[in-house]
N, C-alpha and C positions, 0 to 999 in steps of 0.2 A: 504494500500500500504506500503511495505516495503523500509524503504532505505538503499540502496546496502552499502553506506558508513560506517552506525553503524555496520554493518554484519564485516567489514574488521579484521583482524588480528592483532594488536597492540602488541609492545612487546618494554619494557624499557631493555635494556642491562646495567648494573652500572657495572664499571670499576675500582675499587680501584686503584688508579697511588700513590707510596710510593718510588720514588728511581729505578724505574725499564726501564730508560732509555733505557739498552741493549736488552730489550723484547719488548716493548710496539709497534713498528711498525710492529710486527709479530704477536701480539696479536691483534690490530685493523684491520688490512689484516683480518686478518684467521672471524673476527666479518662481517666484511665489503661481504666477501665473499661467508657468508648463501645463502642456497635456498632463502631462508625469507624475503623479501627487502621490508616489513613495520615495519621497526624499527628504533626507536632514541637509541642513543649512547651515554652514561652519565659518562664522566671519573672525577672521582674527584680527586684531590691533593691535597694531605693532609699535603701541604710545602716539596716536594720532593727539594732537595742540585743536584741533576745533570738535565741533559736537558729533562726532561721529561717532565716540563711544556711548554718548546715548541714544543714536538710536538703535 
């Protein structure tokens, strides 16, 4: 018997975040918005200086 679960589609998105406040909620949208919706979303910050760790 197989299970359906292992079968799924997995897929890591990593997100480089360096200072790119003025993109970043248009780059997460446009991630967020795939066909694809079995995926984690990995942003890392790498000590970005504007608001880009919060979002």
């Amino acid at each position: 018997m197989v299970n359906v679960e292992e079968n799924k589609v997995k897929v890591s998105v990593i997100i480089p975040v360096y200072n790119v406040e003025k993109y970043l909620r248009e780059c997460l949208d446009s991630v967020v918005n795939q066909t694809l919706k079995d995926i984690e979303i990995i942003c890392v910050d790498d000590g970005s200086t504007d608001g880009s760790g919060a979002i």
